[in-house]
N, C-alpha and C positions, 0 to 999 in steps of 0.2 A: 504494500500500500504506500502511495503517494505520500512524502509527507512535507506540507511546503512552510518554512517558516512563515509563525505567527505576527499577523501585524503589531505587536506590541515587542517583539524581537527585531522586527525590521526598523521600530521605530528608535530601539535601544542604538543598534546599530550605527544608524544614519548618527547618532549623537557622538557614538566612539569618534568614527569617523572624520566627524566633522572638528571635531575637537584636535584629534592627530594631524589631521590636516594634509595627506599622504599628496604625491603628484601623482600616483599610481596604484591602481588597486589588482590585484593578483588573484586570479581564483584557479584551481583546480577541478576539471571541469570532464565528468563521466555521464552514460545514458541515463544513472540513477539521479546524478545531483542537478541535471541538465535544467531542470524547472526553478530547480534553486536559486541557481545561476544566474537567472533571466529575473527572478524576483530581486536580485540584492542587485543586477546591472542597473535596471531600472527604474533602484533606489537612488544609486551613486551614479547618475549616467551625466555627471556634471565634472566628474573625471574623465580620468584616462582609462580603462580599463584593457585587461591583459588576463586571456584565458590559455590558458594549456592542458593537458591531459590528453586522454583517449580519445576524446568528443570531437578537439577540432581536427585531429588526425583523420576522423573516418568524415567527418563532416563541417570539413572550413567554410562552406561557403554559407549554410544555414548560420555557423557560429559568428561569422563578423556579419549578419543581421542585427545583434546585440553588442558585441566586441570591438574594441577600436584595432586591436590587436591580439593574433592567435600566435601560437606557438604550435608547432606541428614536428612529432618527435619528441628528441630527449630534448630536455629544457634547460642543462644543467650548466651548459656555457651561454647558449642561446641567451637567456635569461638574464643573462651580466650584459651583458653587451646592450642589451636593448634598455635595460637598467640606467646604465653608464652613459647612453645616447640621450635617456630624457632630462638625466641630472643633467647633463653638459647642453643642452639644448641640441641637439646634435642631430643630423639626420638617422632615422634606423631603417629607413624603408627595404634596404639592400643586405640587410643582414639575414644568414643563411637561417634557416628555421621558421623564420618572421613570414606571417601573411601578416599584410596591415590593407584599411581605407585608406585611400587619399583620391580626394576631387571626385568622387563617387563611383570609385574602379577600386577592382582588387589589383593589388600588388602581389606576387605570389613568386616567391624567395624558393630554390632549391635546398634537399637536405644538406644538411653538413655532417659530416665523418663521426659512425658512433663512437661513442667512451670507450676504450681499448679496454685499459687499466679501470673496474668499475671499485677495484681498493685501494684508488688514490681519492674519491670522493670523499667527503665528508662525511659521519655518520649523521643520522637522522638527530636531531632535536626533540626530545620528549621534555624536557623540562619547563618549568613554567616561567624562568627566565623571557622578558618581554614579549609576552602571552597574556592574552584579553578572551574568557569566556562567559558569553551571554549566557542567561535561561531566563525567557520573559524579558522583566524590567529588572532584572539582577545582573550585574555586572561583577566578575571575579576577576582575582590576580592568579588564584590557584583553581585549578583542576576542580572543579566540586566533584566530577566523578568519580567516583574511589576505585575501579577495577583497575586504572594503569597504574596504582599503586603496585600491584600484585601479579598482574600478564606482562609481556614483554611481547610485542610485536617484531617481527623480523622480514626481512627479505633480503636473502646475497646474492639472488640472480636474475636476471630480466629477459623474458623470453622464456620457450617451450621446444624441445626438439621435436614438437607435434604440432598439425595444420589442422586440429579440427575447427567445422564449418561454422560452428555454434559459438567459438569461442575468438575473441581480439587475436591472440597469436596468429591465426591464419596469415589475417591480416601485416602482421607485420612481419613475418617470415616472408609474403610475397614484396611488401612495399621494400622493404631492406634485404632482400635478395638471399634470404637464409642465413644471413647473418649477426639476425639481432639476439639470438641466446648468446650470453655470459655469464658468468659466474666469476664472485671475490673469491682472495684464498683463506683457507682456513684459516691466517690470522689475521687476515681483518676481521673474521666473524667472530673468533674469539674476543678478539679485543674491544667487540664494539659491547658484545654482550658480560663482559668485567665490565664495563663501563656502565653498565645496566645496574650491574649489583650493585655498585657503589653511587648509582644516584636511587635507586629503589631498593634500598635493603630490606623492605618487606616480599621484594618480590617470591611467587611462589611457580610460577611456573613460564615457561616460551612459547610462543606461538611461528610457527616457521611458515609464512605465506607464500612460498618459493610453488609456483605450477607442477612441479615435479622437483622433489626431493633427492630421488636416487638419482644419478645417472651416470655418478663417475666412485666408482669403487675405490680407487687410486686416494680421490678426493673423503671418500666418505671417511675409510680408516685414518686418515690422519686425524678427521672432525673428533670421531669416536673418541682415539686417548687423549685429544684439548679437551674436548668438551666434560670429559669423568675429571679428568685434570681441575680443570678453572671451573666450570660452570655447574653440573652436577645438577640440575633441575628437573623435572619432567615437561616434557615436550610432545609438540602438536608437529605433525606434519603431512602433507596431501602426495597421491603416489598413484604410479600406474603401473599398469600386471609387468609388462614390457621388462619393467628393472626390478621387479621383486625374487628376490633369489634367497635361500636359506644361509647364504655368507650376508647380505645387505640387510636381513632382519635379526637375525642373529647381534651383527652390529649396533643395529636400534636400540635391539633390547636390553645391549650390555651399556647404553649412552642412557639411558632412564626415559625410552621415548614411552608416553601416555597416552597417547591415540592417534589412531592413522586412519584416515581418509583414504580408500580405494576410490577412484576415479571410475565410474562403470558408463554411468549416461543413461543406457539402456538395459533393460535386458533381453531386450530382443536385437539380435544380433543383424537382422534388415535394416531394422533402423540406426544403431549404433555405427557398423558399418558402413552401407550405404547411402544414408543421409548425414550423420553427423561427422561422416570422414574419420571414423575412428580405428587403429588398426588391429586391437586388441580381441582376438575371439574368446568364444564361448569357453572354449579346451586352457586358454591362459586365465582368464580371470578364475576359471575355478581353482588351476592350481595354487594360483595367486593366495587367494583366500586361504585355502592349508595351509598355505607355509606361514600365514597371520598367524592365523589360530593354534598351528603348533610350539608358536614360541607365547603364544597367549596374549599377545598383544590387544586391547580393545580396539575394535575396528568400525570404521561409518563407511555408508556408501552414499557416494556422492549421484543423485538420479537427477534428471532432466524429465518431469512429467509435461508431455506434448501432445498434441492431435495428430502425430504421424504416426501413433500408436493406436492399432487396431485392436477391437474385445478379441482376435486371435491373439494377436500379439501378448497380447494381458495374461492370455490363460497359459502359455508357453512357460 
């Protein structure tokens, strides 16, 4: 369900804002938050406004409907430059990544070279260092939420070594030529998540939002003795039959992993297959499952309920 901020949040808002006094406002912008987006643009449409994420990738030309400026791709240099163009008054129309307006035409900028090295970036910011959150007519300096006390959110790699049809990757395996999966090394991920425990020493458990967890063995064993090592938590991670092997859960299991996510989609192998591009059959996912279950790991499955699914399909 939809859920679009309330006009008594939009009205908090507009007051943050107005008060900070930004040249630019930044949103992160997906199919889910897309309504969001357009409610808080044409709050602040008295700025500058700068959307990026998945949304204007698949869909630039709808988003600078709303947007002065899209980001298309990774944002992570993109983002300075255009940054550093409006401080300096500067032209950005010509910078790689950038779709912008001007005189009532799109400009539209080619990609620029992805992040090679994604363990030279920055870790994520979770703390409430120069962080403003609403609820209603309340305005905080801290988190009111209390679960990021406690979870740790992650992701060390960007991209899927799979096209399925249903899902962004396809998409950007074909827009970037097979090249947009990478992966950090295992110590940037240990060290971002030490860095975890000492600003949440309450924390109690990781969540690993990585599309696929296993896929390099080489990689995993080193994760296993850091992670018993340094971090020792129970852990979340999502996973496909493809790379589940009795050596790669084994491993899990000796890391403190707490629940795995099987990636299925369907269970009818026509529509898994044939529609959602998935390569996984009937014969792998089962095995898949045994070798869960024999190291006892708790397991979910991940399903897509659809209308390409037929009452045969259902009773299969």
């Amino acid at each position: 369900e939809l859920t679009l901020p309330t006009e008594q949040e939009l009205e908090t808002l507009k007051k943050v804002i107005d008060k900070l006094n930004p040249e630019a406002v930044m949103m992160s912008v997906n199919s889910m938050s897309f309504w969001n987006a357009i409610a808080v643009t044409r709050l602040l449409k008295e700025r500058k406004i700068i959307w990026g994420g998945v949304q204007p990738l698949i869909d630039p030309e709808r988003c600078l409907e709303y947007a002065d400026i899209i980001v298309r791709g990774e944002g992570d240099e993109a983002i300075i430059d255009v940054l550093n163009a409006i401080k300096n008054n500067k032209n950005y129309s010509k910078i790689k990544n950038i779709w912008a307006k001007k005189n009532g035409k799109i400009i539209k900028n080619d990609f620029r070279p992805l992040v090679k090295d994604l363990s030279k970036l920055p870790f994520p910011d979770y703390t409430d260092k120069n962080k403003i959150y609403i609820l209603g007519k309340n305005i905080y300096n801290k988190n009111p939420l209390p679960h990021s006390k406690y979870s740790y959110n992650i992701s060390f790699s960007r991209g899927c070594p799979f096209s399925c049809t249903y899902c962004l990757n396809h998409v950007l395996n074909k827009t970037f030529k097979n090249k947009y999966l990478r992966r950090r090394s295992v110590e940037s991920v240990i060290n971002e998540l030490r860095r975890a425990k000492r600003i949440f020493p309450k924390l109690r458990d990781i969540n690993f939002w990585d599309d696929v967890f296993l896929m390099n063995s080489k990689w995993l064993k080193e994760f296993v003795v850091k992670y018993k090592k340094y971090i020792s938590l129970p852990f979340f991670a999502y996973g496909n039959a493809n790379f589940i092997t009795e050596e790669n859960m084994n491993l899990l299991k000796q890391a403190g992993i707490s629940f795995f996510d099987l990636g299925i989609q369907s269970g009818s192998s026509r529509v898994r297959i044939g529609i959602f591009g998935r390569i996984d059959n009937d014969e792998q996912i089962l095995r898949a499952d045994r070798i869960i279950h024999k190291f006892r790991i708790p397991v979910g499955y991940d399903i897509i309920f659809s209308e390409f699914e037929t009452e045969e399909d259902m009773e299969r």
